[in-house]
C-alpha positions in Angstrom: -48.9 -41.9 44.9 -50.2 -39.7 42.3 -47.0 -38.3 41.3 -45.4 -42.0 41.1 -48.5 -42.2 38.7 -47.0 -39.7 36.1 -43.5 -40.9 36.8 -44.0 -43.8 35.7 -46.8 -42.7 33.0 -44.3 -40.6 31.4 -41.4 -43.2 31.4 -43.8 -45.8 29.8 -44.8 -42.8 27.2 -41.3 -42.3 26.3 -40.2 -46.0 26.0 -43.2 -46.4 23.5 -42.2 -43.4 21.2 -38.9 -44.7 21.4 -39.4 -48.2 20.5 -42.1 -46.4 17.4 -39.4 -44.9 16.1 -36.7 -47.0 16.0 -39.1 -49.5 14.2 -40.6 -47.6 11.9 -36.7 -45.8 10.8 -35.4 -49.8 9.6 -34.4 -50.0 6.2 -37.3 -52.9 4.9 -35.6 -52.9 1.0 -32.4 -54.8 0.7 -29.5 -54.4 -2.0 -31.2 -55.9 -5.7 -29.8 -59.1 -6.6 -27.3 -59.7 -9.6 -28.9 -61.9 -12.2 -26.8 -65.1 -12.2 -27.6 -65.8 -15.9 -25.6 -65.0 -17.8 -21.8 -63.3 -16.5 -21.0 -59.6 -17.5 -18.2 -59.7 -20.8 -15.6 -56.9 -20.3 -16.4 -54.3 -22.7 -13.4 -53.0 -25.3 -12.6 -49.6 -24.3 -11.6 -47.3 -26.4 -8.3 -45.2 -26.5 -9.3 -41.7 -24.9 -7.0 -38.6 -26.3 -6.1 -36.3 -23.8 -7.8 -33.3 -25.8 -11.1 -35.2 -25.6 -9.8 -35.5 -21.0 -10.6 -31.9 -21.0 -14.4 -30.9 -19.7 -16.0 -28.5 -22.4 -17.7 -25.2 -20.6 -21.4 -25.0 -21.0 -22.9 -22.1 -21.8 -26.5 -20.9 -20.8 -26.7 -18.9 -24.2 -26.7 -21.2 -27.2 -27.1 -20.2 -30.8 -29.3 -23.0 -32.1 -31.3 -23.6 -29.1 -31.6 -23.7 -25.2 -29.5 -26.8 -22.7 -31.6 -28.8 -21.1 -32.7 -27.8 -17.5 -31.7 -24.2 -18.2 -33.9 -21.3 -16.8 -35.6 -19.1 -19.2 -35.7 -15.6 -18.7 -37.4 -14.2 -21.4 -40.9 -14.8 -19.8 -39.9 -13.5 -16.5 -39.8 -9.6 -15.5 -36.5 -7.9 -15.0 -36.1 -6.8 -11.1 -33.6 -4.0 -12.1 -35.8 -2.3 -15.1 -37.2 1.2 -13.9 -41.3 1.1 -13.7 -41.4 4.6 -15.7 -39.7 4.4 -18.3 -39.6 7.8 -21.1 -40.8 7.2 -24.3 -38.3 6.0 -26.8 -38.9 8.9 -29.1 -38.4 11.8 -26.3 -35.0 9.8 -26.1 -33.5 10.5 -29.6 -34.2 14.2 -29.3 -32.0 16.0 -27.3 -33.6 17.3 -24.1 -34.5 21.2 -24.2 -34.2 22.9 -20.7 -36.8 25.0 -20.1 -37.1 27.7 -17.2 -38.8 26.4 -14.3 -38.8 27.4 -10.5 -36.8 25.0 -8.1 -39.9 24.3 -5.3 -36.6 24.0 -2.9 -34.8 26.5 -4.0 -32.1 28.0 -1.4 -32.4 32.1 -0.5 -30.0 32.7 -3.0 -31.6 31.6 -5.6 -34.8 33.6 -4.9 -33.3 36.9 -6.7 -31.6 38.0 -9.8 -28.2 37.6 -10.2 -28.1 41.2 -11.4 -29.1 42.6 -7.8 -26.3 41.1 -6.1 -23.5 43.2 -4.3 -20.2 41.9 -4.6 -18.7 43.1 -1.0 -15.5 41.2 -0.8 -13.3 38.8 -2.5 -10.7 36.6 -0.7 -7.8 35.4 -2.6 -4.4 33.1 -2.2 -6.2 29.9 -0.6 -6.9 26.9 -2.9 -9.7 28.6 -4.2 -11.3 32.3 -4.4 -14.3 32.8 -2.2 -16.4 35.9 -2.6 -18.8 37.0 0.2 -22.7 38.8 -1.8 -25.2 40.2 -0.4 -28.6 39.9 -1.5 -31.1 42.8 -2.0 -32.6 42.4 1.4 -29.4 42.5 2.9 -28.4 38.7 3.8 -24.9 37.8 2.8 -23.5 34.7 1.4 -20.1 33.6 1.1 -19.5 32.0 -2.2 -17.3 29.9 -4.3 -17.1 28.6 -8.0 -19.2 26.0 -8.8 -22.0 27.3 -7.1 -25.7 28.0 -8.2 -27.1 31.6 -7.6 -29.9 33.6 -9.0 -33.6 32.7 -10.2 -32.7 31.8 -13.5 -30.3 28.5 -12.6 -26.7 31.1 -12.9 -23.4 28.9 -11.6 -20.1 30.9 -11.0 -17.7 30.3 -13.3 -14.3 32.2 -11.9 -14.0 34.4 -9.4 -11.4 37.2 -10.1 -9.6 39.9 -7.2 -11.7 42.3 -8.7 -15.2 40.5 -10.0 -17.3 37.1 -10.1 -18.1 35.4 -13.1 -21.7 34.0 -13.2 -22.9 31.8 -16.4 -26.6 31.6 -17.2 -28.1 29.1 -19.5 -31.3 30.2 -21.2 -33.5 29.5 -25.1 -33.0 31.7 -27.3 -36.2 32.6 -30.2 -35.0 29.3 -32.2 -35.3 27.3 -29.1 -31.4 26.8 -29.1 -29.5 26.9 -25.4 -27.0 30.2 -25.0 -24.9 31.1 -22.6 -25.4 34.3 -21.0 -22.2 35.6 -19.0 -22.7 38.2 -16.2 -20.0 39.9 -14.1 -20.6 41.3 -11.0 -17.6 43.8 -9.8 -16.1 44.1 -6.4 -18.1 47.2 -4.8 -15.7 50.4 -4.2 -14.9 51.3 -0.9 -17.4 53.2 0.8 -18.9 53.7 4.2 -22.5 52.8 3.3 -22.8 50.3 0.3 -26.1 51.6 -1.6 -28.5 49.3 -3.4 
């Protein structure tokens, strides 16, 4: 008996809803009368060119003022501007590098370039490779383009019987020079001495 109870408490529930909302979704307002005093005149048109047919673009920029509705965004801020931004003036000079240690600087650029050993130089591929060892013995295998040294030195060529290294550093006036060291292929010996 009781579940005949919420049978039929939940069909009566669901025929109320129902009948709420199908009363309360009717359209009350109905379609405005025309005013029957005095009949519409037709209205001379005039002749329309077919240059005048065409749609002009709008543009959001106008010279004399802003279109109507358009968004202004001068007031807002722009999403894609950097947060730190350099100072204008730092800009217009031109920037002087000065020496500073890389804080993640690879083992081969913890020593001079000067205390390098050139051990051997491979030739004939697409490009010359040159194999260095350090002064605590590690080698490296090297190529042009490559940083090496303390002091920020890239090699420039590598030759069948040296490697080119460029070094950029200030001179007394402040001015950048280029400072070109060659390291020669090591001769042939059975202990290579450092």
């Amino acid at each position: 008996m009781k579940k005949r109870l919420n049978k039929q408490s939940l069909v009566l529930a669901f025929c109320l809803m129902t009948a709420c909302l199908v009363c309360g979704c009717k359209k009350n307002d109905e379609a405005p009368k025309p005013n029957p005093q005095a009949p519409a005149l037709p209205q001379p048109t005039a002749q329309v060119k077919p240059s005048a047919a065409v749609q002009k673009s709008v543009s959001t920029s106008q010279v004399g003022g802003q279109a109507t509705g358009a968004f202004v965004f001068k007031s807002k801020k722009d999403p894609f501007k950097p947060l730190i931004t350099a100072p204008e003036a730092a800009a217009v000079k031109a920037p002087v590098p000065t020496r500073t240690r890389i804080v993640d600087a690879l083992p081969i650029q913890s020593h001079e370039v000067s205390k390098f050993i050139v051990t051997g130089i491979i030739t004939g591929l697409k490009e010359n490779k040159a194999l260095l060892i350090d002064p605590t013995g590690k080698g490296y295998v090297v190529k042009t383009g490559m940083l090496i040294g303390d002091n920020g030195g890239r090699i420039t060529r590598i030759t069948a019987s040296s490697l080119e290294v460029t070094e950029q550093y200030l001179d007394g006036k402040k001015r950048i020079k280029n400072r070109k060291i060659v390291l020669p292929l090591a001769k042939k010996s059975k202990e290579i001495s450092r």
